[in-house]
C-alpha positions in Angstrom: 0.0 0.0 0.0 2.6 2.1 1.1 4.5 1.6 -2.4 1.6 2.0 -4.5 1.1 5.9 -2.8 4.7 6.4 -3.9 4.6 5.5 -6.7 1.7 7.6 -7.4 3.1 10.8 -5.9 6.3 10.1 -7.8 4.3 9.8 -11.3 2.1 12.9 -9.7 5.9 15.1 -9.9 6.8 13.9 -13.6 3.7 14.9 -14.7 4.0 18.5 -13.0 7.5 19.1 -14.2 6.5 18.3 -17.7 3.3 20.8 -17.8 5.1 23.3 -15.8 5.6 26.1 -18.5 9.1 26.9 -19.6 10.5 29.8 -17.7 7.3 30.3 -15.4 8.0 29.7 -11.6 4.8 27.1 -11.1 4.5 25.2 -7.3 1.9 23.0 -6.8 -0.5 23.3 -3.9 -2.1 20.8 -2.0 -4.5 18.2 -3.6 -8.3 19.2 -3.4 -11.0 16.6 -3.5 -14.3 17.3 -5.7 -17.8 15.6 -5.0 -20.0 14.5 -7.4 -23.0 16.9 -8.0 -21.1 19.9 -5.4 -20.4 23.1 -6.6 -17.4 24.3 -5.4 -14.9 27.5 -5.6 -11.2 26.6 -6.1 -8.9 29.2 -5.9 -5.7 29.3 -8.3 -3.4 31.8 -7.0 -1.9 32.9 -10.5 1.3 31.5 -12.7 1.1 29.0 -9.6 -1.0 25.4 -10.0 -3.4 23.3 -7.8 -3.9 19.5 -8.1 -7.2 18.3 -8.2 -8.6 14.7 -7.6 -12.3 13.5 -8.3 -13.9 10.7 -6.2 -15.4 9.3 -9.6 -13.6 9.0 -12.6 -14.3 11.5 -15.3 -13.7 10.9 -19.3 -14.4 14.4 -20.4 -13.0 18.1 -19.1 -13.4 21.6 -20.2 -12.7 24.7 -19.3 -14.9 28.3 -19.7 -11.9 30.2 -20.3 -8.8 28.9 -21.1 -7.2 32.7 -20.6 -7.9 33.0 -17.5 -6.6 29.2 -16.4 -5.3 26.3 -18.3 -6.3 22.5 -17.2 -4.7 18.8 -18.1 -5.5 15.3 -16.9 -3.2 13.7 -14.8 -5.2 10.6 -14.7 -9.1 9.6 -14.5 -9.4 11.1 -11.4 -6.9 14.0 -11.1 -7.0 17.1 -13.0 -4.0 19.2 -12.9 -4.9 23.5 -12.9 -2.8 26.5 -13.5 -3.7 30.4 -13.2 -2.5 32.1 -15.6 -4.8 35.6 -15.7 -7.4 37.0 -12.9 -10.6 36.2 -13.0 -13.5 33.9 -12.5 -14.5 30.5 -15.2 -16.2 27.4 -15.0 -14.4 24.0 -14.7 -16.8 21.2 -16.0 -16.3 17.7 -15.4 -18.5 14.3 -17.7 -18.4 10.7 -16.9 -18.0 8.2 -20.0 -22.1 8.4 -21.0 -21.9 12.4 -20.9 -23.3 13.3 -17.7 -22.2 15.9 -15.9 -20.6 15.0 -12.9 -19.7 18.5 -11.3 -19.0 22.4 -12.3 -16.2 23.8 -10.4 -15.6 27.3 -9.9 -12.0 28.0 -10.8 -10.9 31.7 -8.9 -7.7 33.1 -10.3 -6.2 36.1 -8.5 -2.8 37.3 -7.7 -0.6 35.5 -5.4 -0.2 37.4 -2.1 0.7 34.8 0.2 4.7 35.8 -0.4 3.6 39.4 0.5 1.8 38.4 3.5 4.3 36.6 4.6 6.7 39.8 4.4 4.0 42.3 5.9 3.7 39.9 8.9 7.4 40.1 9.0 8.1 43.5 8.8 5.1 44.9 10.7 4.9 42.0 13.3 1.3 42.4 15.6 -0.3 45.0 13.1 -3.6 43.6 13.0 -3.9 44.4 8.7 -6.2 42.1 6.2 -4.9 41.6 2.8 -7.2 40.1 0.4 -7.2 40.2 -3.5 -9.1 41.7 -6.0 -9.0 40.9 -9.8 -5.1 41.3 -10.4 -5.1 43.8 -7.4 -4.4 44.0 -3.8 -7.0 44.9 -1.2 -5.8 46.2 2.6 -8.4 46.5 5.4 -7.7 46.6 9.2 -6.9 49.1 11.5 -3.1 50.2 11.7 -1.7 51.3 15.1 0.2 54.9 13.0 -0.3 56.7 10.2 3.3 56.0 9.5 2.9 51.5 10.1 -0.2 52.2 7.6 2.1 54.4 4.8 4.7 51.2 5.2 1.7 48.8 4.5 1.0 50.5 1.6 4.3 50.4 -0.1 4.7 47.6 0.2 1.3 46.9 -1.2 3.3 49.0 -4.0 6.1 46.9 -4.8 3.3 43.9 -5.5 0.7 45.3 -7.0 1.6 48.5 -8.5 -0.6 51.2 -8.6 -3.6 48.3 -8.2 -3.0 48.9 -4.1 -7.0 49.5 -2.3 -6.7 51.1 0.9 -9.2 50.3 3.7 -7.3 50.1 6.6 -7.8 52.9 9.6 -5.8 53.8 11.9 -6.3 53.3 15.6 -5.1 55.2 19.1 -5.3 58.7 19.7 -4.5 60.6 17.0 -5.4 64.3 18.4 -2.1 66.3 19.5 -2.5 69.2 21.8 0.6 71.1 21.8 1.1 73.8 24.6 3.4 76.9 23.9 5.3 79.0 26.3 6.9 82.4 25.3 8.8 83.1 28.2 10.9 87.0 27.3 13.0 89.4 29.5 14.0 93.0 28.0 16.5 94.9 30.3 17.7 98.6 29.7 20.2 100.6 31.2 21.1 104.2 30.0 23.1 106.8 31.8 24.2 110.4 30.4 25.6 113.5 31.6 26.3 116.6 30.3 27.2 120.1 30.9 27.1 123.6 29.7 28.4 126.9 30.6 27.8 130.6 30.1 29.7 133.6 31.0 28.7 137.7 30.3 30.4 140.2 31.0 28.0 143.3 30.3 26.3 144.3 27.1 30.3 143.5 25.2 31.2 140.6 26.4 29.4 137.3 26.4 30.3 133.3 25.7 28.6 129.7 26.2 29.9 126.4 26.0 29.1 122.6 26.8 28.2 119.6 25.4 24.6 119.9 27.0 20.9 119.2 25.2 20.2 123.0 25.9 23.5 124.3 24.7 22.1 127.3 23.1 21.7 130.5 24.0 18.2 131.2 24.6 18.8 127.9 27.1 21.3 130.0 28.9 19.9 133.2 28.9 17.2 131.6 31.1 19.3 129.7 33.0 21.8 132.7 34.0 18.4 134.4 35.6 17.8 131.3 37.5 15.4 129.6 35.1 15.9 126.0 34.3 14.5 125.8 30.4 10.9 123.9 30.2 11.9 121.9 27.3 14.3 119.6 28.6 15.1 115.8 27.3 16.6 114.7 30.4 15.9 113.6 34.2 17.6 116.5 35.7 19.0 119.8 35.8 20.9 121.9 38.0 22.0 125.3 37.8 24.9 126.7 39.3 26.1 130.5 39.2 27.3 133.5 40.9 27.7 137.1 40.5 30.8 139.6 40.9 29.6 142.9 39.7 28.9 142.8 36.1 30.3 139.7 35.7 28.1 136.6 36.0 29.1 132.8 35.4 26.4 129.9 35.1 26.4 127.1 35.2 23.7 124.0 33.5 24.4 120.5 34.6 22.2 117.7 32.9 21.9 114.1 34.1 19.7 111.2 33.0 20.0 108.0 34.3 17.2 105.3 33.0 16.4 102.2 33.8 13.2 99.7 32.6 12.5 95.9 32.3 9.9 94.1 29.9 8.5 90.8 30.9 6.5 88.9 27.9 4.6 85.9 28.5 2.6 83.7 26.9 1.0 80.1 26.4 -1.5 79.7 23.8 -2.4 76.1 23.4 -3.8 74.5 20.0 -5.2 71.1 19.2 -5.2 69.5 15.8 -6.0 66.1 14.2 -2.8 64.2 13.5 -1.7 65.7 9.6 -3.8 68.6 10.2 -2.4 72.2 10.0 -4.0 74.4 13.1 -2.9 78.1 13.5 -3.4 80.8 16.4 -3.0 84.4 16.9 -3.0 86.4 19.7 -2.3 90.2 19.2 -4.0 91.8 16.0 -3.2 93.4 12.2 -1.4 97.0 11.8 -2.5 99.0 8.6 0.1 99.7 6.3 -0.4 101.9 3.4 0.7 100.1 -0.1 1.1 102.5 -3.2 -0.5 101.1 -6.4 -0.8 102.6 -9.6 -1.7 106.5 -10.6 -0.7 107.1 -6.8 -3.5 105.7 -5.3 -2.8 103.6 -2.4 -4.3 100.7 -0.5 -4.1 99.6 2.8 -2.7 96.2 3.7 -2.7 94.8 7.4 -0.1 93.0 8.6 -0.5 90.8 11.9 1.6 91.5 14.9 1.4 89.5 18.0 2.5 85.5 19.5 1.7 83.4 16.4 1.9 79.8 16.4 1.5 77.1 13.2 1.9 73.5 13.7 1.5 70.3 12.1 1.5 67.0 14.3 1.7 63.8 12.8 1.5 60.9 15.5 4.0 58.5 13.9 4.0 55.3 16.2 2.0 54.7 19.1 3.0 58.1 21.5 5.6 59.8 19.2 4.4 62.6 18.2 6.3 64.1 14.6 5.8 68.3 14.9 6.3 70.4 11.9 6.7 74.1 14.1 6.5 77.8 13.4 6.6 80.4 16.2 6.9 83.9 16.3 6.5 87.2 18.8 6.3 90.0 17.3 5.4 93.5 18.3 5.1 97.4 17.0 8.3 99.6 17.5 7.3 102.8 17.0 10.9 104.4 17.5 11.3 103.5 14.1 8.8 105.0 11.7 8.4 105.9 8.0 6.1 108.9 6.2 4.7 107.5 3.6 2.3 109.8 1.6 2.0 111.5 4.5 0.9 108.1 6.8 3.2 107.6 9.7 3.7 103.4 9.0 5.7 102.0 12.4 8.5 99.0 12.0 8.0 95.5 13.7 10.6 94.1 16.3 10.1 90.5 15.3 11.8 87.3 16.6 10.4 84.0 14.9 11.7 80.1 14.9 10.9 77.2 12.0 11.4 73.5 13.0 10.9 70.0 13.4 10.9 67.9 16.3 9.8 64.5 17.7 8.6 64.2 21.2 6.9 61.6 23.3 3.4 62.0 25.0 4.1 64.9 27.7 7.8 65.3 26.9 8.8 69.0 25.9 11.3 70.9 24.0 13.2 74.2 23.8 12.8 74.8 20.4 14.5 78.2 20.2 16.5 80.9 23.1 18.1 83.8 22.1 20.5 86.2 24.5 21.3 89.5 22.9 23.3 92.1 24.5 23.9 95.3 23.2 26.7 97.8 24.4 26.8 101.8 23.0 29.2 104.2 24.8 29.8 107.8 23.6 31.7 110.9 24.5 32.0 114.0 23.1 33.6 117.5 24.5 34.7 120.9 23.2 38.0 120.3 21.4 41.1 121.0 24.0 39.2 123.1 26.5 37.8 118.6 27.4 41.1 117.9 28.1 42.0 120.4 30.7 42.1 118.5 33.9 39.3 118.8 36.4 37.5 121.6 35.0 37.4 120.1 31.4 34.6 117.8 32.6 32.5 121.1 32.6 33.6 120.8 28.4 32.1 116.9 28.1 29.7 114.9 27.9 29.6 111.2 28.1 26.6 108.7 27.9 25.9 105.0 28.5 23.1 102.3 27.0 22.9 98.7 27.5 19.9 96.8 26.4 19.8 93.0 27.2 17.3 90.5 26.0 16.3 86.9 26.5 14.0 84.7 24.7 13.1 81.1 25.3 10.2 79.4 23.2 9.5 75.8 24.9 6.9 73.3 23.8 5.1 70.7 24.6 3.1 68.0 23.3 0.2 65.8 24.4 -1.7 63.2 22.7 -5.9 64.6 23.8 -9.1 62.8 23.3 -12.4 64.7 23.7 -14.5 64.7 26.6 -18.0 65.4 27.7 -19.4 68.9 27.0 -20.7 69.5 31.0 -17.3 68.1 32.3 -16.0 71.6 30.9 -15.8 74.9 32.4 -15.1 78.3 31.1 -13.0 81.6 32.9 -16.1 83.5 33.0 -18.0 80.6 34.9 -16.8 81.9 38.7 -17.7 85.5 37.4 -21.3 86.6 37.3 -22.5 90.2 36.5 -23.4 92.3 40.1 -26.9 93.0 40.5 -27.1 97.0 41.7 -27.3 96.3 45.1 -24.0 94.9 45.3 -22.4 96.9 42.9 -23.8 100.3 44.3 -24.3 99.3 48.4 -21.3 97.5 48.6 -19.0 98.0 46.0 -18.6 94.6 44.6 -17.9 94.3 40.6 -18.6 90.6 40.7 -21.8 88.7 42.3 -21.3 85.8 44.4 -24.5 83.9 42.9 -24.0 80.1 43.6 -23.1 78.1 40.4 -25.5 75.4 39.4 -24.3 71.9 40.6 -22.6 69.4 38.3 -19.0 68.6 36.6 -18.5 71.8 35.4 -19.4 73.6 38.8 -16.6 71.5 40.3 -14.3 72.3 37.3 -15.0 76.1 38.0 -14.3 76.0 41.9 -10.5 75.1 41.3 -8.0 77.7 39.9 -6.8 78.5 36.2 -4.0 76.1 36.8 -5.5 73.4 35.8 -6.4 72.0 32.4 -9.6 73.3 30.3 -11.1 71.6 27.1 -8.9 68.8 26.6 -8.3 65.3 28.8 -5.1 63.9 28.6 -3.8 60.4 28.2 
């Protein structure tokens, strides 16, 4: 018994090697067993061949379409079938009298069991269905990334090109919420001082000298009658003089010493849907006039302000890919232009492009910046300056330094949404005061009891906390 099955497996291989088209890579699969009077579906994967054996012996076989797969007798009972195109024919089977003993369904599509051998490798616990379609492939499932799915796909690609259907989804959280801080410092320090003297002598003799502001004469002419001048750019002024007869020396000292700091903060947060471009703006747009033709001009508004455009892209499981652009920007009016008789003011602007990859909650200085400026200037009356001691009263000397630090730091949060009542807003602790308390006893804000619930609870704690988002 046992020799007569090897001998028939043995014959079985001849026969397959012999039918086996030259040059075409053909494997048989395993033997399939058709029933009289069953209709049945055989799949062919294609250019491959399946081996099929009656259980009654059959004198007659044809095929629907021998395009789409070719058939050959092995023997009475075994019927040997190769894909060759996609698509769907008939495989009909007689006995010896012309009766029809079965009609077999013969599927041809592409072979994918190579490619789903490589997905499984490559993308190992991606829970992805591959299934064929005519000569194409078909990909359903849910991918844990955007990114595992875009590797799916191309290598869907490399199989099937450009005959790749995409049906997959992707699952997990796929929201980002990505929290800003503008955290800026401006320092300046500026010191001057300055001197200028006048001398008269009666109606023929008269001189002034310095290095002063209100080196002029009118400026002294007040200033010799005791009169410091009302239009004066600096802090201070003292006068100093005296009299000996006609004679009369004064004396104008000016000093300024300033000092100011700037503090900038902010922290806008944004949410998007993974891919999505979301953009924010908090400050406003200045007019700017913009000549066009036959001197008419237009007016264009540019925005000014803490602006903030990202693009997340969640790229496996709680990495989050972000494609940044931050900026701070404000009006400086020291600088201005006429134009046409507008006054248009410049922009101090500091701004940052970049890309980063964070984790769930991790954050990032994306951009610092520590400027220091230094200006120091003297100027005096040619030699009388350089007399010792009284050749300060000849000079005048002043001092700026202007220091600033910027630091832009990010972070990033996968968010899912949450129930509309578990929310609160800043203006839920604040209710309008009826007139009693606002005239009787002062009070801008009423004390009315908030109605009971999530959000009540939400609005009892401080602004600390987070609003409009829950995170993972």
């Amino acid at each position: 018994m046992a020799l007569n099955h090897w001998m028939k497996a043995a014959l079985l291989g001849v026969a397959l090697g012999m039918m086996a088209p030259v040059g075409t890579p053909v494997h048989a699969e395993t033997l399939r067993v058709v029933k009289k009077g069953t209709a049945t579906v055989l799949d062919v994967p294609m250019n491959r061949a399946v081996v099929v054996e009656s259980d009654e012996p059959f004198a007659e076989l044809s095929i629907a379409n021998p395009g789409i797969a070719d058939i050959s007798s092995l023997s009475d009972r075994t019927i040997y079938v190769l894909g060759k195109s996609p698509g769907l024919t008939t495989l009909t089977l007689l006995d010896a009298s012309g009766r029809l003993i079965t009609n077999v369904d013969v599927k041809v599509a592409a072979d994918v069991t190579e490619f789903k051998e490589r997905l499984r490798q490559i993308l190992p616990g991606e829970k992805i269905e591959v299934r064929t379609a005519n000569d194409g492939i078909v990909l359903s499932g849910t991918a844990s990334s955007a990114q595992k799915l875009q590797r799916a796909l191309d290598l869907a690609e490399r199989y099937a090109p450009e005959r790749v259907s995409n049906l997959m989804s992707v699952g997990g959280v796929q929201q980002v919420m990505l929290k800003v801080r503008f955290a800026e410092m401006q320092r300046n320090v500026s010191k001057s001082l300055s001197s200028s003297l006048g001398v008269t002598g009666g109606t023929n003799f008269g001189a002034t000298g310095g290095t002063g502001t209100l080196n002029n004469q009118t400026s002294l002419t007040n200033s010799l009658i005791g009169n410091i001048p009302t239009a004066n750019d600096n802090a201070g002024a003292v006068v100093f003089g005296f009299n000996a007869g006609a004679f009369q020396v004064n004396l104008l000292l000016e000093a300024l010493e300033q000092k100011g700091v700037v503090r900038t903060l902010a922290e806008p947060n944004l949410s998007a849907l993974s891919g999505q471009e979301a953009t924010f703006l908090a400050g406003g747009e200045y007019p700017i006039p913009v000549a066009q033709d036959n001197g008419v001009y237009t007016i264009e508004f540019k925005p000014f302000g803490i602006e903030l455009a990202f693009v997340p892209r969640v790229v496996d499981g709680d990495l989050i890919n972000l494609e940044l652009k931050a900026a701070v920007s404000a009006i400086d009016s020291s600088n201005t232009i006429n134009v046409n008789g507008f006054e248009v003011g410049s922009f101090s602007r500091r701004e940052t492009s970049t890309t980063v990859e964070m984790r769930d909650g991790e954050s990032f200085a994306i951009a610092g910046l520590i400027q220091d400026n230094f200006l120091d200037n003297a100027s005096q009356i040619p030699w009388l300056g350089d007399v010792p001691v009284l050749g300060s009263l000849f000079r005048s000397a002043d001092y700026q330094r202007s220091q600033t630090e910027l630091v832009i730091i990010t972070t990033a949060h996968l968010v899912t949404p949450t129930r509309g009542e578990a929310l609160a807003l800043p203006t839920d602790r604040v209710k309008p005061p009826t007139e009693s308390d606002l005239f009787l006893f002062g009070r801008t804000g009423s004390t009315e009891r908030l109605p009971r619930g999530p959000a009540s609870e939400v609005a009892k704690q401080d602004f600390s906390g987070s609003y409009g988002y829950v995170m993972d």
